[in-house]
VOBA-440300 format. One record per atom (N, C-alpha, C): residue in three letters; x, z, y. Coordinates in steps of 0.05 Angstrom, whole numbers, plus 32768, in hexadecimal, padded with zeros to 4 digits. Layout:
N
ALAXZY;...
//
This chain:
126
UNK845778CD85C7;UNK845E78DA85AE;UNK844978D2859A;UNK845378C98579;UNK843978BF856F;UNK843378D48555;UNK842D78D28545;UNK842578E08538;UNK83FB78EC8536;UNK83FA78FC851F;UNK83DE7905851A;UNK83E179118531;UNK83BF79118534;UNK83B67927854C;UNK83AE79428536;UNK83AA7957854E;UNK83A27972853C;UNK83907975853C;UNK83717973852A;UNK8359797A852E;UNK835479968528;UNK834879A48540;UNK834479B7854D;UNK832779B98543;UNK831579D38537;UNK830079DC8538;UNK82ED79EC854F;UNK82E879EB8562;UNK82D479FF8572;UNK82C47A05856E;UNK82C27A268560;UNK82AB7A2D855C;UNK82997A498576;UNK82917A418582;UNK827C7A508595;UNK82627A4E859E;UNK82527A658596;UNK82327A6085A5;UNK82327A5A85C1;UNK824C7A6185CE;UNK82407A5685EB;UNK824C7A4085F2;UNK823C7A2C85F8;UNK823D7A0C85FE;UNK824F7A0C860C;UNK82507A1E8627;UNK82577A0E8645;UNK82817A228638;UNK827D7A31862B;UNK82977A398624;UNK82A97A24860E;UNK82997A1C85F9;UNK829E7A0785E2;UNK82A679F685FA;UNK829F79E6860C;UNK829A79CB8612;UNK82B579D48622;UNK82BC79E58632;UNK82D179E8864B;UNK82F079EA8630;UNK82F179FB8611;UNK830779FD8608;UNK830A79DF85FC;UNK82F679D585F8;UNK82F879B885E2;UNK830B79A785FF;UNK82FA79A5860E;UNK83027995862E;UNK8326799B8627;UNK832F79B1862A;UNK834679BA862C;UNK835579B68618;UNK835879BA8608;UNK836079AA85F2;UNK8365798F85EE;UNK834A798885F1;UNK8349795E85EB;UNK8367795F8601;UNK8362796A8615;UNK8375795A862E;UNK839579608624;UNK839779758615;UNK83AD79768605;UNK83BB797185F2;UNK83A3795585EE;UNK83B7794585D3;UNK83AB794C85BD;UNK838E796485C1;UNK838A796D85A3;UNK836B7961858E;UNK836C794F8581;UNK8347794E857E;UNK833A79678579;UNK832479648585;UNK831179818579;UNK82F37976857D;UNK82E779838566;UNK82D379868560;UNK82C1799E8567;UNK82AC79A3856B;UNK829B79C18578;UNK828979C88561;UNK827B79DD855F;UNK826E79EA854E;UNK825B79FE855C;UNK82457A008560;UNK82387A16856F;UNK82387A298555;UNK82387A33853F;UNK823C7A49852B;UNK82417A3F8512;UNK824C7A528508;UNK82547A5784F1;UNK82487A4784DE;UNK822D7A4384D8;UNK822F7A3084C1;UNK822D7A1184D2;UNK822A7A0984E2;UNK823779F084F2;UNK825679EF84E8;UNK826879FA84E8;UNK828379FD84EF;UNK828779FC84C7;UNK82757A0C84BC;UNK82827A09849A;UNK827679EF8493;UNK825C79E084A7;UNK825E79C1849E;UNK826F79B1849F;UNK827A79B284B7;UNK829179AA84C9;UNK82A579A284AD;UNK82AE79BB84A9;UNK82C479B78498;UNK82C079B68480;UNK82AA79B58475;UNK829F79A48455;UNK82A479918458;UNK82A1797B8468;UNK829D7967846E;UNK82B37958847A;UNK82C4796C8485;UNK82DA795F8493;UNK82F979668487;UNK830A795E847A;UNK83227967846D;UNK832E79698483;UNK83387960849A;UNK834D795F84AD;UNK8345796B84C4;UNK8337798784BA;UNK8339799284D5;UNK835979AD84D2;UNK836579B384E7;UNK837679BC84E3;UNK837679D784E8;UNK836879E384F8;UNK836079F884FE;UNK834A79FC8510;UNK833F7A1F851B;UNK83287A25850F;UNK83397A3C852D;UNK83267A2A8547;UNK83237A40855D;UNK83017A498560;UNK82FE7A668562;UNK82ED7A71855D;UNK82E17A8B856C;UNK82C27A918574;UNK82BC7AA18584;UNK82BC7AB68576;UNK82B07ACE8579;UNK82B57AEF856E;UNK82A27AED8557;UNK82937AD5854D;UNK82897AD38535;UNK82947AC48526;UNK82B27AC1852B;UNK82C27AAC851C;UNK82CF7AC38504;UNK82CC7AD984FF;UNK82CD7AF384EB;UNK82BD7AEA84D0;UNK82A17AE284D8;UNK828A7ADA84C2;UNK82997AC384B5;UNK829E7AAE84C5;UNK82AD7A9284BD;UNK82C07A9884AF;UNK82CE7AB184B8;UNK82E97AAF84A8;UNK82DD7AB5848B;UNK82D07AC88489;UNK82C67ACF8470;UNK82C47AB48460;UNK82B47AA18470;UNK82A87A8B8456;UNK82BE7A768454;UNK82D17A7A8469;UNK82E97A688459;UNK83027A738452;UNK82FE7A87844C;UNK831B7A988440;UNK83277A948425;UNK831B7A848415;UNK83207A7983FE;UNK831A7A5F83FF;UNK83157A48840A;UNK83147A2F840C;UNK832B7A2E841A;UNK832D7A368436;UNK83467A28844C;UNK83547A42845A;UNK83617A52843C;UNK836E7A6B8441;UNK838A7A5D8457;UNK83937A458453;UNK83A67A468465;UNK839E7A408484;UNK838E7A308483;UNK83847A2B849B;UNK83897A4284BB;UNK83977A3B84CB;UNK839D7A4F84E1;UNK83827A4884EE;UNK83767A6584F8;UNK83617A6E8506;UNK836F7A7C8523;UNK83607A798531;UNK835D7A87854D;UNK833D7A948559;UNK83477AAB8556;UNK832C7ABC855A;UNK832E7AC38571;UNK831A7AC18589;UNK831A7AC785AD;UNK83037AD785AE;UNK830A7AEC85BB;UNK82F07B0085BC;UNK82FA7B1785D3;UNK82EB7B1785DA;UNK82F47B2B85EE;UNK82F27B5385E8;UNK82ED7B5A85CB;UNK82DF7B6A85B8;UNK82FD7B7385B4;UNK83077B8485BC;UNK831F7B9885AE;UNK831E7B9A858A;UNK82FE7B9C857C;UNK82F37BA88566;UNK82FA7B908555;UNK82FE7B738565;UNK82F97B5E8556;UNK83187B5C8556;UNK83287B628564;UNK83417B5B8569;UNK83467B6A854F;UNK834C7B84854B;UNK83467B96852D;UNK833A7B8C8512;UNK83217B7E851B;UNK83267B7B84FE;UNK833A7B6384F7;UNK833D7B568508;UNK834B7B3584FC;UNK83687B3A84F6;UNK83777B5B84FD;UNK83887B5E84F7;UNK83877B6C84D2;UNK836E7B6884CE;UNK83737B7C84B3;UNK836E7B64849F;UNK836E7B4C84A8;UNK836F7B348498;UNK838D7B308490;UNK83977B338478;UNK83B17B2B8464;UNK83B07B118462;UNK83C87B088466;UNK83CD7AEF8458;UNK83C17ADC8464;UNK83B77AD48478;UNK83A17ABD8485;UNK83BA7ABA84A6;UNK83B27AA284A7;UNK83BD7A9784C7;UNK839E7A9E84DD;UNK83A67AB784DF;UNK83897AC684F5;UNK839D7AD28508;UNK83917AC38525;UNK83997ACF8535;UNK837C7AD5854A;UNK83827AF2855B;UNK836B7AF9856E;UNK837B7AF7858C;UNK836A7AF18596;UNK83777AE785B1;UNK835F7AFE85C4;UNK83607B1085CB;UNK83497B1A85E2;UNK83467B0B85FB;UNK83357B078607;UNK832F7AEE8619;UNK83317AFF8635;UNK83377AEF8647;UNK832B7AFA866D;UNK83227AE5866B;UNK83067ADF866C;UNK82EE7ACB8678;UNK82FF7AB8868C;UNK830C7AC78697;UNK83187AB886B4;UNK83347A9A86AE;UNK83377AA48696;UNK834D7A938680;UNK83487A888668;UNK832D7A8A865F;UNK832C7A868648;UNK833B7A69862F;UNK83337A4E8641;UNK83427A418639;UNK83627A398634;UNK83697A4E8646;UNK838B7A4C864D;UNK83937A5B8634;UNK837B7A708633;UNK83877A808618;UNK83807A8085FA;UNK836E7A6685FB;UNK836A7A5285DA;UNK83847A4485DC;UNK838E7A3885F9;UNK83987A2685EE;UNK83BA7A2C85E3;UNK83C17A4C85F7;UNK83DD7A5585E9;UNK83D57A5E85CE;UNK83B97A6985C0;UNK83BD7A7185AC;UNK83C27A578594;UNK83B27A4A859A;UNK83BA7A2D8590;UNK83D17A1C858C;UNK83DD7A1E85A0;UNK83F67A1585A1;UNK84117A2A8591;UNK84117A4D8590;UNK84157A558586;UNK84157A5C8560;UNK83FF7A568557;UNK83F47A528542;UNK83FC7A36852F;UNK84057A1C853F;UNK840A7A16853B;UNK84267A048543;UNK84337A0B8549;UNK84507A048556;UNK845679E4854F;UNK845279D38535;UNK845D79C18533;UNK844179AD8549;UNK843279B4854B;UNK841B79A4855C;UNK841579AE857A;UNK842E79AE8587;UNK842B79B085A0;UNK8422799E85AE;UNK8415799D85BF;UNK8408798D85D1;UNK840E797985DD;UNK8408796485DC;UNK8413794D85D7;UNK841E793D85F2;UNK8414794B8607;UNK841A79488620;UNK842879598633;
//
Protein backbone atom coordinates (compact mmCIF):
# COMPACT_ATOMS: atom_id res chain seq x y z
CA UNK A 1 0.00 0.00 0.00
CA UNK A 2 1.70 3.35 -0.93
CA UNK A 3 1.06 6.45 0.21
CA UNK A 4 2.46 9.13 3.23
CA UNK A 5 3.45 7.57 6.35
CA UNK A 6 1.85 9.03 9.63
CA UNK A 7 4.32 10.84 11.77
CA UNK A 8 3.58 10.03 15.18
CA UNK A 9 5.02 12.21 18.22
CA UNK A 10 6.13 10.34 21.60
CA UNK A 11 6.20 12.25 24.22
CA UNK A 12 7.47 10.44 27.65
CA UNK A 13 10.04 10.86 30.55
CA UNK A 14 10.37 7.26 30.72
CA UNK A 15 12.85 5.97 28.10
CA UNK A 16 12.38 2.22 28.44
CA UNK A 17 8.27 3.13 27.94
CA UNK A 18 8.97 5.85 24.87
CA UNK A 19 11.33 3.29 23.28
CA UNK A 20 8.76 -0.05 23.66
CA UNK A 21 5.49 2.45 22.12
CA UNK A 22 7.80 4.08 19.30
CA UNK A 23 9.08 0.13 18.64
CA UNK A 24 5.30 -0.60 18.21
CA UNK A 25 4.27 1.73 16.11
CA UNK A 26 7.40 1.94 13.61
CA UNK A 27 6.38 -1.94 13.15
CA UNK A 28 2.99 -0.61 12.16
CA UNK A 29 3.62 1.31 9.30
CA UNK A 30 3.81 4.47 11.49
CA UNK A 31 7.03 7.01 11.58
CA UNK A 32 7.61 8.38 15.03
CA UNK A 33 9.67 10.48 16.60
CA UNK A 34 10.30 10.51 20.80
CA UNK A 35 10.49 13.39 23.07
CA UNK A 36 11.54 12.90 26.75
CA UNK A 37 9.28 16.35 27.76
CA UNK A 38 7.45 18.81 26.84
CA UNK A 39 9.68 21.44 25.68
CA UNK A 40 11.70 18.59 23.59
CA UNK A 41 8.29 17.73 22.00
CA UNK A 42 7.24 21.84 21.34
CA UNK A 43 10.84 21.74 19.55
CA UNK A 44 9.92 18.84 17.79
CA UNK A 45 7.12 20.51 16.26
CA UNK A 46 8.55 24.08 15.64
CA UNK A 47 10.70 22.59 13.60
CA UNK A 48 8.86 19.86 12.10
CA UNK A 49 5.44 20.69 9.91
CA UNK A 50 4.54 16.95 9.31
CA UNK A 51 4.15 15.68 12.41
CA UNK A 52 0.60 14.37 12.58
CA UNK A 53 -0.10 13.74 15.95
CA UNK A 54 0.89 14.03 19.46
CA UNK A 55 0.94 10.53 21.74
CA UNK A 56 1.61 11.61 25.15
CA UNK A 57 2.39 10.76 28.92
CA UNK A 58 0.13 12.40 31.89
CA UNK A 59 2.24 15.56 31.26
CA UNK A 60 0.94 15.66 27.78
CA UNK A 61 -2.00 18.26 29.63
CA UNK A 62 1.00 21.05 29.95
CA UNK A 63 1.73 20.35 26.07
CA UNK A 64 -1.64 20.61 25.30
CA UNK A 65 -1.66 23.98 26.76
CA UNK A 66 1.32 25.25 24.56
CA UNK A 67 -0.17 23.96 21.42
CA UNK A 68 -3.77 24.71 21.64
CA UNK A 69 -3.60 27.57 19.39
CA UNK A 70 -0.80 26.68 16.95
CA UNK A 71 -2.03 22.85 16.18
CA UNK A 72 -5.67 23.16 17.56
CA UNK A 73 -6.46 20.42 15.04
CA UNK A 74 -3.86 18.19 15.65
CA UNK A 75 -5.34 14.74 17.34
CA UNK A 76 -3.61 14.07 20.70
CA UNK A 77 -3.62 10.88 22.74
CA UNK A 78 -3.13 11.28 26.35
CA UNK A 79 -2.10 7.69 28.40
CA UNK A 80 -2.00 7.93 32.01
CA UNK A 81 -3.04 5.72 34.29
CA UNK A 82 -4.53 8.95 36.61
CA UNK A 83 -8.52 8.78 36.55
CA UNK A 84 -7.86 12.95 37.41
CA UNK A 85 -6.04 13.16 34.14
CA UNK A 86 -8.58 11.18 32.28
CA UNK A 87 -11.09 14.34 33.68
CA UNK A 88 -9.41 16.86 32.87
CA UNK A 89 -8.80 16.02 29.05
CA UNK A 90 -12.43 15.59 28.93
CA UNK A 91 -13.06 19.29 29.79
CA UNK A 92 -11.01 20.19 26.69
CA UNK A 93 -13.73 21.65 23.84
CA UNK A 94 -13.15 21.44 20.50
CA UNK A 95 -9.56 19.68 20.31
CA UNK A 96 -8.95 15.93 18.93
CA UNK A 97 -7.94 14.76 22.82
CA UNK A 98 -8.30 11.55 23.63
CA UNK A 99 -7.27 9.79 27.28
CA UNK A 100 -6.64 6.31 27.17
CA UNK A 101 -5.95 4.94 31.09
CA UNK A 102 -3.16 2.45 30.79
CA UNK A 103 -2.66 -1.41 32.49
CA UNK A 104 1.22 -1.30 32.44
CA UNK A 105 0.65 -4.89 31.36
CA UNK A 106 -0.74 -3.38 27.73
CA UNK A 107 0.47 -0.35 27.37
CA UNK A 108 1.56 -0.35 23.87
CA UNK A 109 -1.48 -2.28 22.57
CA UNK A 110 -3.32 0.58 24.04
CA UNK A 111 -1.36 3.69 22.16
CA UNK A 112 -1.65 1.79 19.42
CA UNK A 113 -5.81 1.30 19.34
CA UNK A 114 -5.90 4.80 20.49
CA UNK A 115 -3.99 5.79 17.54
CA UNK A 116 -5.47 3.98 15.11
CA UNK A 117 -8.84 5.16 16.49
CA UNK A 118 -8.02 8.86 16.34
CA UNK A 119 -7.13 8.54 13.28
CA UNK A 120 -9.11 6.11 11.00
CA UNK A 121 -7.91 7.21 7.50
CA UNK A 122 -4.10 6.07 8.73
CA UNK A 123 -4.54 2.65 9.69
CA UNK A 124 -1.73 0.63 9.91
CA UNK A 125 -0.16 -0.19 7.13
CA UNK A 126 0.32 -3.80 7.71
Amino acid sequence: MGGKKQHLLVVDDDTLSSRIVAQTLKAKGYTVSTASDGSAALYILAHNAHVDMVVADHHGLELLEAIKDTRRSMPVVIVSDDPAVAESVNQWDNLSVQCKLEDPHDHAARVLGAVVSMMPAARPLC
